[in-house]
Every structure is written in structure tokens, then in C-alpha cells.
PyMOL commands that place a pseudoatom at each C-alpha (Angstrom):
pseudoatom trace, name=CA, resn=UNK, resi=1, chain=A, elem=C, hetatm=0, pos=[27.409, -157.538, -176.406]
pseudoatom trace, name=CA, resn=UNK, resi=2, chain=A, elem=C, hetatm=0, pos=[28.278, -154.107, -177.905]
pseudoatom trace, name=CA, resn=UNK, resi=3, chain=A, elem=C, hetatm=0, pos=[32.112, -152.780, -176.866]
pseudoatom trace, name=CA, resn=UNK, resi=4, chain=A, elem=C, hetatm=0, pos=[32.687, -149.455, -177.816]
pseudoatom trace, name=CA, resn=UNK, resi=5, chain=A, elem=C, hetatm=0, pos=[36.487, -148.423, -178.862]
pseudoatom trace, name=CA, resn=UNK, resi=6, chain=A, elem=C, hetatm=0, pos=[38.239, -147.070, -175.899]
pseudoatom trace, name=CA, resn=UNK, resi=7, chain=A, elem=C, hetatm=0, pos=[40.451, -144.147, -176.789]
pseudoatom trace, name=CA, resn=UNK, resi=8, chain=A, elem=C, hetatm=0, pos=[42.308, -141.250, -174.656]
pseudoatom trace, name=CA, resn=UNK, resi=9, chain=A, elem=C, hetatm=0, pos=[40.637, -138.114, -174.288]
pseudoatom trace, name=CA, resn=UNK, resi=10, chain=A, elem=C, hetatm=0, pos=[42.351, -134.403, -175.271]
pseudoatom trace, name=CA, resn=UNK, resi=11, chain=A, elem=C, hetatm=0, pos=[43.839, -132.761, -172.485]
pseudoatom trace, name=CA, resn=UNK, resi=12, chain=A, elem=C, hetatm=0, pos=[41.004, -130.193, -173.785]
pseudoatom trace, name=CA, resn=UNK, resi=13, chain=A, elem=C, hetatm=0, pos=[38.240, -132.395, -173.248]
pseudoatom trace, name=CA, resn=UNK, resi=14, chain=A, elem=C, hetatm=0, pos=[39.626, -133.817, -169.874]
pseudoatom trace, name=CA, resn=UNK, resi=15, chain=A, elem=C, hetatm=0, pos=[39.368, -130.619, -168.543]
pseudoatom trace, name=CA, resn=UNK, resi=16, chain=A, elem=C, hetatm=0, pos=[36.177, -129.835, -169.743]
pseudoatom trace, name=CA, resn=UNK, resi=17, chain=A, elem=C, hetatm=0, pos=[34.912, -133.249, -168.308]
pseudoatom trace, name=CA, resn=UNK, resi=18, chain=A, elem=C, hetatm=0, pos=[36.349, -132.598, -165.055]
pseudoatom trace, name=CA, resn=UNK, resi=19, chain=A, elem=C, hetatm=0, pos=[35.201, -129.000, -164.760]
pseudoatom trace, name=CA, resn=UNK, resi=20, chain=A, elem=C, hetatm=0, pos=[31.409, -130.217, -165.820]
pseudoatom trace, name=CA, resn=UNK, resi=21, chain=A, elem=C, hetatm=0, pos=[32.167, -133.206, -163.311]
pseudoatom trace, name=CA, resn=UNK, resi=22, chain=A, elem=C, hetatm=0, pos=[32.421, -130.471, -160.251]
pseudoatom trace, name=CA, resn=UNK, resi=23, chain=A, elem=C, hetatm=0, pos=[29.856, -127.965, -161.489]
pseudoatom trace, name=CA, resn=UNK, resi=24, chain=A, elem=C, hetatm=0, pos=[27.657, -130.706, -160.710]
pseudoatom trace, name=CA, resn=UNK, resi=25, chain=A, elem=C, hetatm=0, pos=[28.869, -131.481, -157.711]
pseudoatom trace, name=CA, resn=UNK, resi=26, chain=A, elem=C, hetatm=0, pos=[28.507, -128.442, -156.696]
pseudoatom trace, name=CA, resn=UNK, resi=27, chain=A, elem=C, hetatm=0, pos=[24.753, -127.746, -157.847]
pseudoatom trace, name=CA, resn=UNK, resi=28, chain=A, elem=C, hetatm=0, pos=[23.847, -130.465, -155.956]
pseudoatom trace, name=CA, resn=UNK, resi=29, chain=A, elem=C, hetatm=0, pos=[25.925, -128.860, -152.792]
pseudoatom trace, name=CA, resn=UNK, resi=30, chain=A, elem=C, hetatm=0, pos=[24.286, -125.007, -153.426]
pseudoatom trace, name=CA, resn=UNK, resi=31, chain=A, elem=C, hetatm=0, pos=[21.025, -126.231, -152.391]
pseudoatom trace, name=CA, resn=UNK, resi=32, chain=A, elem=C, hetatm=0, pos=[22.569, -127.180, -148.542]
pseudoatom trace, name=CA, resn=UNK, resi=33, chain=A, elem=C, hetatm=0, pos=[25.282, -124.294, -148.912]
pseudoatom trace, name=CA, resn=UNK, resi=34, chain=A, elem=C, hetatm=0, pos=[22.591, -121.586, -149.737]
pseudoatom trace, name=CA, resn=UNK, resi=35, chain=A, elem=C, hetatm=0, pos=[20.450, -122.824, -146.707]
pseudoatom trace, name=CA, resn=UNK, resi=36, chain=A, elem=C, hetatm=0, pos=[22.714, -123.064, -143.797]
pseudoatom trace, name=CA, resn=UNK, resi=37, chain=A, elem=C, hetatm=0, pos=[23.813, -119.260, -145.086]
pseudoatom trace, name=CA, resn=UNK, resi=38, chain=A, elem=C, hetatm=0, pos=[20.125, -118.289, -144.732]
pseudoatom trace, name=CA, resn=UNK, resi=39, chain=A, elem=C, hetatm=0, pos=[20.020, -120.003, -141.371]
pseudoatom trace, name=CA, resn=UNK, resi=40, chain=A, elem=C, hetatm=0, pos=[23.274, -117.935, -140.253]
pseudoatom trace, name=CA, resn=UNK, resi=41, chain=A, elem=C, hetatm=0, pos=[21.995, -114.662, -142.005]
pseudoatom trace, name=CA, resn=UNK, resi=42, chain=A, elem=C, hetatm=0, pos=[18.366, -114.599, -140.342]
pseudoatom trace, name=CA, resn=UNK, resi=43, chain=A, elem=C, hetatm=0, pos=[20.135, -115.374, -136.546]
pseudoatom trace, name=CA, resn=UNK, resi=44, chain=A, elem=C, hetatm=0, pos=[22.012, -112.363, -136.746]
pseudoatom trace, name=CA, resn=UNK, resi=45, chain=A, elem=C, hetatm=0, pos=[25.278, -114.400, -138.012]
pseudoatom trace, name=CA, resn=UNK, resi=46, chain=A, elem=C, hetatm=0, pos=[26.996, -113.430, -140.825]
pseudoatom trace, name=CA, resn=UNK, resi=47, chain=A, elem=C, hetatm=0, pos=[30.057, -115.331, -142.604]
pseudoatom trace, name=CA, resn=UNK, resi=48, chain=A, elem=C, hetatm=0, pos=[33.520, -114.480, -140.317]
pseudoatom trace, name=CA, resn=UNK, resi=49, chain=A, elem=C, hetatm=0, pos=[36.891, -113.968, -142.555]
pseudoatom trace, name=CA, resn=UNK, resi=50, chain=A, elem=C, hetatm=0, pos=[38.416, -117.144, -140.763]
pseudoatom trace, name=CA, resn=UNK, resi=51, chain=A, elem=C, hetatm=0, pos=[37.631, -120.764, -141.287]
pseudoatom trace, name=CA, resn=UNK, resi=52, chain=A, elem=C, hetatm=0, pos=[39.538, -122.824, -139.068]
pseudoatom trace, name=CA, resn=UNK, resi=53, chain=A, elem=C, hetatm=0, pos=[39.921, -126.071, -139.866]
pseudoatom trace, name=CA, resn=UNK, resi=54, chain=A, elem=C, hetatm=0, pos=[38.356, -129.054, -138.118]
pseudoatom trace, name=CA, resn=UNK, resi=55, chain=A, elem=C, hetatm=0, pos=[41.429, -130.180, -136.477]
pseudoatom trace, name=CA, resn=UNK, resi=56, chain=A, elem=C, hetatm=0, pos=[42.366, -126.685, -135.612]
pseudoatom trace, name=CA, resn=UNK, resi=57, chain=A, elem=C, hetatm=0, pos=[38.947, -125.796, -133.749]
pseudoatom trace, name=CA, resn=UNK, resi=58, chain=A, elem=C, hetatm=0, pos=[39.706, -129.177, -131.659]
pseudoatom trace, name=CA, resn=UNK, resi=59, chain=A, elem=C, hetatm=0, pos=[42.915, -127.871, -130.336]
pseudoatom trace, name=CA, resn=UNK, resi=60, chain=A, elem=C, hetatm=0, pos=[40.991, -125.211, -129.068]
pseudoatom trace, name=CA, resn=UNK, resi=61, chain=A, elem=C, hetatm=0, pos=[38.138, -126.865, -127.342]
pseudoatom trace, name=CA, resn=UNK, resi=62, chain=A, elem=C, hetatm=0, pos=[38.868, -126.543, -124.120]
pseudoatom trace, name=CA, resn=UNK, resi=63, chain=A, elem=C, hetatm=0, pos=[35.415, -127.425, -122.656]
pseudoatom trace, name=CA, resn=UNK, resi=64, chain=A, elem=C, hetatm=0, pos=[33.198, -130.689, -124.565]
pseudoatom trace, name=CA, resn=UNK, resi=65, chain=A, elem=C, hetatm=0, pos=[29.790, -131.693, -123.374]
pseudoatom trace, name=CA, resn=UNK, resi=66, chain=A, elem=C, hetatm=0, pos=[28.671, -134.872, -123.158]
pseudoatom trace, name=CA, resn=UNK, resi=67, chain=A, elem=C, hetatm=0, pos=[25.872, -136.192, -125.346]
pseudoatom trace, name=CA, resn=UNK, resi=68, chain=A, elem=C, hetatm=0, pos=[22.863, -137.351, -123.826]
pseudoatom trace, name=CA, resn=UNK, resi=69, chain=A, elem=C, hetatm=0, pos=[21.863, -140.197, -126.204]
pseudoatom trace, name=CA, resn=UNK, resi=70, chain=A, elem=C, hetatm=0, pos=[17.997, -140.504, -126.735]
pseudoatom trace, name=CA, resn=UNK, resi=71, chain=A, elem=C, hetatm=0, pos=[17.043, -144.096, -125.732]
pseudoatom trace, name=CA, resn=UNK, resi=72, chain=A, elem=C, hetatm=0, pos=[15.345, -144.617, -129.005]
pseudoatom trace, name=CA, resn=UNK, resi=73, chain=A, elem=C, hetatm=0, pos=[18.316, -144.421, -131.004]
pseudoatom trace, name=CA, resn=UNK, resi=74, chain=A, elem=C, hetatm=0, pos=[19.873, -146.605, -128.651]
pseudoatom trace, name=CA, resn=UNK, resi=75, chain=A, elem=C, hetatm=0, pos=[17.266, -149.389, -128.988]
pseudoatom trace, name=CA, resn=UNK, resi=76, chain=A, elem=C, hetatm=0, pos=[17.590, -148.910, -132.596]
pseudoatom trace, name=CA, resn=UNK, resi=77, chain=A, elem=C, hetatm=0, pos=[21.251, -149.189, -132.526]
pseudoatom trace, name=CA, resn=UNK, resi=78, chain=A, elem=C, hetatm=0, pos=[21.501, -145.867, -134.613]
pseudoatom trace, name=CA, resn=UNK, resi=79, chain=A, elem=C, hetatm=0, pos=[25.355, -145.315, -135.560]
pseudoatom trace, name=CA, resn=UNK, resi=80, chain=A, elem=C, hetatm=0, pos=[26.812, -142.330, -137.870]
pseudoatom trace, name=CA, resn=UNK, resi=81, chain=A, elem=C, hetatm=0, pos=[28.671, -138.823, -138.056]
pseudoatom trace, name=CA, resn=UNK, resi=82, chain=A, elem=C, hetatm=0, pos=[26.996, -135.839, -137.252]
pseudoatom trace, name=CA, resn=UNK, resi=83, chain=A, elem=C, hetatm=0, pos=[28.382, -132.831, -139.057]
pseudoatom trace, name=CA, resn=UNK, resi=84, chain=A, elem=C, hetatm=0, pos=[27.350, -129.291, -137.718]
pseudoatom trace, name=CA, resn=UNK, resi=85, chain=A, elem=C, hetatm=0, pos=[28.865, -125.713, -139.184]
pseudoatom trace, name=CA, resn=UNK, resi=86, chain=A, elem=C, hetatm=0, pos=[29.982, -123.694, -135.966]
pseudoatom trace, name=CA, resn=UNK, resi=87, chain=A, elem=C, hetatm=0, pos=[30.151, -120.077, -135.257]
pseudoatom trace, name=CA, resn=UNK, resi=88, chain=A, elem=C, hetatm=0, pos=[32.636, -119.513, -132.681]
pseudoatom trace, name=CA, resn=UNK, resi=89, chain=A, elem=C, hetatm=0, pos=[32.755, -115.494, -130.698]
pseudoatom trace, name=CA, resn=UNK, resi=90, chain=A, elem=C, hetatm=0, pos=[35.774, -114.037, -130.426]
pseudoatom trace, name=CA, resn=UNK, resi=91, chain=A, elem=C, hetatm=0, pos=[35.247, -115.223, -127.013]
pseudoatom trace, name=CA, resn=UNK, resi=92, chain=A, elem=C, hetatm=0, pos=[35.759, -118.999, -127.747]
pseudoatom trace, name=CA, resn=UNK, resi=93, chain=A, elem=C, hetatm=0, pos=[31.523, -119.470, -126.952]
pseudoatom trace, name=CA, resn=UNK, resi=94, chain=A, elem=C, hetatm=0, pos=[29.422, -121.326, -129.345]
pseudoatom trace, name=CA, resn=UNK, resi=95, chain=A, elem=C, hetatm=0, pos=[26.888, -118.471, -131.326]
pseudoatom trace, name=CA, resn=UNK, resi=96, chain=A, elem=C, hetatm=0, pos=[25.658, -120.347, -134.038]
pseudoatom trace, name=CA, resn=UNK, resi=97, chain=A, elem=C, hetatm=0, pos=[25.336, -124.069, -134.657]
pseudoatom trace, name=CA, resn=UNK, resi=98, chain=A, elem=C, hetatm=0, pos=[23.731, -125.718, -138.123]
pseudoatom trace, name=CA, resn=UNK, resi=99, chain=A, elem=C, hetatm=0, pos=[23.138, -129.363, -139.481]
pseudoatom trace, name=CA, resn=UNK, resi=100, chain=A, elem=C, hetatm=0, pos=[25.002, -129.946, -142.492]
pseudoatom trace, name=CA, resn=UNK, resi=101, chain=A, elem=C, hetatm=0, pos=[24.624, -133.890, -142.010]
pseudoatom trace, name=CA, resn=UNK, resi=102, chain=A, elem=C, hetatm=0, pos=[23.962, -136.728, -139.888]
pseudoatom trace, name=CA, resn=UNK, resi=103, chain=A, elem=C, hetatm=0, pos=[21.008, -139.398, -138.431]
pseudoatom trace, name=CA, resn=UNK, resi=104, chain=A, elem=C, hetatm=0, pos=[17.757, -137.550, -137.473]
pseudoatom trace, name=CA, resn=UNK, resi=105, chain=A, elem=C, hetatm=0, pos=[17.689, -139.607, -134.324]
pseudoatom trace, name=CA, resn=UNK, resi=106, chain=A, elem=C, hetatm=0, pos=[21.840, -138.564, -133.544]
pseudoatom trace, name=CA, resn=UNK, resi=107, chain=A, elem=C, hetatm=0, pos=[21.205, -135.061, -134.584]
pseudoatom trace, name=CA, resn=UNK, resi=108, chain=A, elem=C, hetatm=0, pos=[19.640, -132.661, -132.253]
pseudoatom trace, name=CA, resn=UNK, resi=109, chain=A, elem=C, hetatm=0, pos=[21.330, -134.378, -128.774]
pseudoatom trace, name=CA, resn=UNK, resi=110, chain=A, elem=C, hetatm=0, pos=[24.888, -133.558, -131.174]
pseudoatom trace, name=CA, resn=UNK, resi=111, chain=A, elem=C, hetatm=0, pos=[23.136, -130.137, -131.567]
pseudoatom trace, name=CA, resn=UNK, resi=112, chain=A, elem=C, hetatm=0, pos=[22.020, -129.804, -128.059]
pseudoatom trace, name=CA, resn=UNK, resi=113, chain=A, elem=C, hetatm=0, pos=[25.680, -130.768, -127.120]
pseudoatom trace, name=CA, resn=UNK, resi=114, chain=A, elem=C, hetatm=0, pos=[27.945, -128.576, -129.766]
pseudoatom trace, name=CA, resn=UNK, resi=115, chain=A, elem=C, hetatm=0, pos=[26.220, -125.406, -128.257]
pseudoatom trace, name=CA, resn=UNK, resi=116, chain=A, elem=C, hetatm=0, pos=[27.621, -126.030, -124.568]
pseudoatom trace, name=CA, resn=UNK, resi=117, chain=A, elem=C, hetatm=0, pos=[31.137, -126.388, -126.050]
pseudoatom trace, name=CA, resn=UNK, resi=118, chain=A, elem=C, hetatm=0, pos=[33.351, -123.845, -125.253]
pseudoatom trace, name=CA, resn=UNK, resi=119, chain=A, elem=C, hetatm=0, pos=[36.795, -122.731, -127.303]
pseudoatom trace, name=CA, resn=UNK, resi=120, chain=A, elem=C, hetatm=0, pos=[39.636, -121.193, -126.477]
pseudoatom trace, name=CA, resn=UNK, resi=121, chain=A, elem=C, hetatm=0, pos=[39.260, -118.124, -128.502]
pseudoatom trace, name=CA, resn=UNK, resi=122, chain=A, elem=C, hetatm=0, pos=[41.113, -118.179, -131.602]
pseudoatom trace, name=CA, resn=UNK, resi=123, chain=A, elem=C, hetatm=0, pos=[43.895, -115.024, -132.296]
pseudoatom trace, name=CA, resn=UNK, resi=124, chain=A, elem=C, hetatm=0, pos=[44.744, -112.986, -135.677]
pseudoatom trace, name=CA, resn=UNK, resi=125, chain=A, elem=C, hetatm=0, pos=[47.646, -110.948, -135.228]
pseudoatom trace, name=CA, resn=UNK, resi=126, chain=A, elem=C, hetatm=0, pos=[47.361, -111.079, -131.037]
pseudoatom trace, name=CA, resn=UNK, resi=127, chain=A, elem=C, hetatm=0, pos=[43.893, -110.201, -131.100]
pseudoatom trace, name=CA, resn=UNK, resi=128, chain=A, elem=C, hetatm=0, pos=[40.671, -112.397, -130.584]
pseudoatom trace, name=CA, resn=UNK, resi=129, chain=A, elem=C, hetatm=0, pos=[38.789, -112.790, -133.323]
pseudoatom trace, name=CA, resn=UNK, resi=130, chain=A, elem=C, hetatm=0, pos=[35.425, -114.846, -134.435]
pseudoatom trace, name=CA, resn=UNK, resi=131, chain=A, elem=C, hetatm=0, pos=[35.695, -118.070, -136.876]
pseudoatom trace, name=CA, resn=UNK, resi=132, chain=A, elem=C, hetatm=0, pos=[33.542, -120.306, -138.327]
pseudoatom trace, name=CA, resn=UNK, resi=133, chain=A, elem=C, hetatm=0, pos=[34.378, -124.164, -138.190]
pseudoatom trace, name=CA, resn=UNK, resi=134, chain=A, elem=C, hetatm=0, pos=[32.778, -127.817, -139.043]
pseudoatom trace, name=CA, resn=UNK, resi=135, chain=A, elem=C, hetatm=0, pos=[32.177, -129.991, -136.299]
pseudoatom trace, name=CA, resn=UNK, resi=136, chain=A, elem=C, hetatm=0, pos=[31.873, -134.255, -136.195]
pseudoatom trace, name=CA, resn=UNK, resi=137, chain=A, elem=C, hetatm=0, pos=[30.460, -136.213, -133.692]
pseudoatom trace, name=CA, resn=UNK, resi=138, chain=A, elem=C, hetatm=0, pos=[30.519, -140.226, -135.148]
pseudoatom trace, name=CA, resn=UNK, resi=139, chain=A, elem=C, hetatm=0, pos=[28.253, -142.615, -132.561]
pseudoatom trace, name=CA, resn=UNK, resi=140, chain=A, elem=C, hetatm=0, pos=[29.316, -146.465, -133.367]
pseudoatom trace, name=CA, resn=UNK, resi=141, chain=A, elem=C, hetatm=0, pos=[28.771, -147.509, -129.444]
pseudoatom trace, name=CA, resn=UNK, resi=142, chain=A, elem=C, hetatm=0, pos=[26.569, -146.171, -126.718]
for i in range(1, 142): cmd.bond("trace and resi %d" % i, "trace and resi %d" % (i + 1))
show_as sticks, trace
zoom trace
């Protein structure tokens, strides 16, 4: 067996690594990223200025559905994490609501679910304004 000589890289080279190391991460990102913005720009929803954070938007939630599980998944013993992009009105209501990953079978009851939610509306400078969060739903037990 072949060993090849190990040896420390440049701080140059490192760099160069690392930034070639996210530009592909990221090409293979674009391809989701570029469709969930076409989703939101043919609805009628545009980016907002704000994106809360996940943990942030859940302080805010003052109104969660509950998710009607489809019996097939159930049978199947489907488990996983929905995550779903949320456009939130500067009336804490639920305008826009994509897939950005999750189970086929989990998906659209999540879906179905997310759009009944219902925030308490989120304030720049005293005054309501619209936001854009992410949203997880993880199913391990029916």
C-alpha cells in the first residue's frame, strides 16, 4: 500500500481550500435557494429585511396547530424533521409557507399545519413589521 507524505498546508492554500470547500457547498444549496425564491416571488411574496431566527419566531407563536398525521406514514413508522421557510405579516399570520426539507409522507400535513399558526407580530423600532423565518417540525412518535 501506497502512503503519501503528509505535510501542512500554507495558510494561503488553507484558505483557498476552505473557500473552494463552501463554494461548493453552496452550488449545491443555489439550486433549493433559487427555487423557494421563485416560489415566494410568483405568490406575490417578496424577501422581508428581517430574518428572525428559529428560536425567536417560537417565542412568538402564540397559536400552534396540531398535525393531523396521515395513517400511512403512521403504518410505515415514518420519523424525521420537516423544515419549511415562513413568511410571517406584520400581523403575526402565516402568508407564505415553502418546503426546504423533510419526508414526503411528513410534509404536506407539517405544511397544512404551519399555515394555521399564528405569531405574535414581530416589532422594529415600535412598529409591526413582516419577517421571514425557518420552521421544524421532527415526528419520532405518533
Amino acid at each position: 500500500m501506497k502512503t503519501w507524505p503528509v505535510r501542512a498546508l500554507p495558510d494561503v492554500e488553507w484558505c483557498a481550500m476552505k473557500a473552494a470547500m463552501y463554494a461548493m457547498i453552496f452550488c449545491l444549496a443555489a439550486p433549493t435557494l433559487a427555487f423557494s425564491q421563485a416560489n415566494r416571488e410568483s405568490s406575490g411574496h417578496v424577501s422581508h429585511e428581517v430574518m428572525l431566527s428559529s428560536a425567536v419566531a417560537e417565542k412568538l407563536l402564540i397559536h400552534k396547530e396540531e398535525i393531523q398525521w396521515p395513517h400511512k406514514a403512521m403504518e410505515a413508522h415514518v420519523k424525521g424533521t420537516v423544515v419549511l421557510y415562513v413568511d410571517i405579516n406584520n400581523k403575526g399570520d402565516v402568508v407564505f409557507v415553502g418546503i426546504i426539507s423533510g419526508p414526503k409522507l411528513l410534509t404536506q400535513p407539517v405544511l397544512n399545519a404551519v399555515r394555521k399558526y399564528k405569531y405574535q407580530p414581530y416589532k422594529l423600532n415600535g412598529k409591526p413589521i413582516e419577517v421571514e423565518t425557518t420552521v421544524s417540525v421532527t415526528c419520532q412518535n405518533y
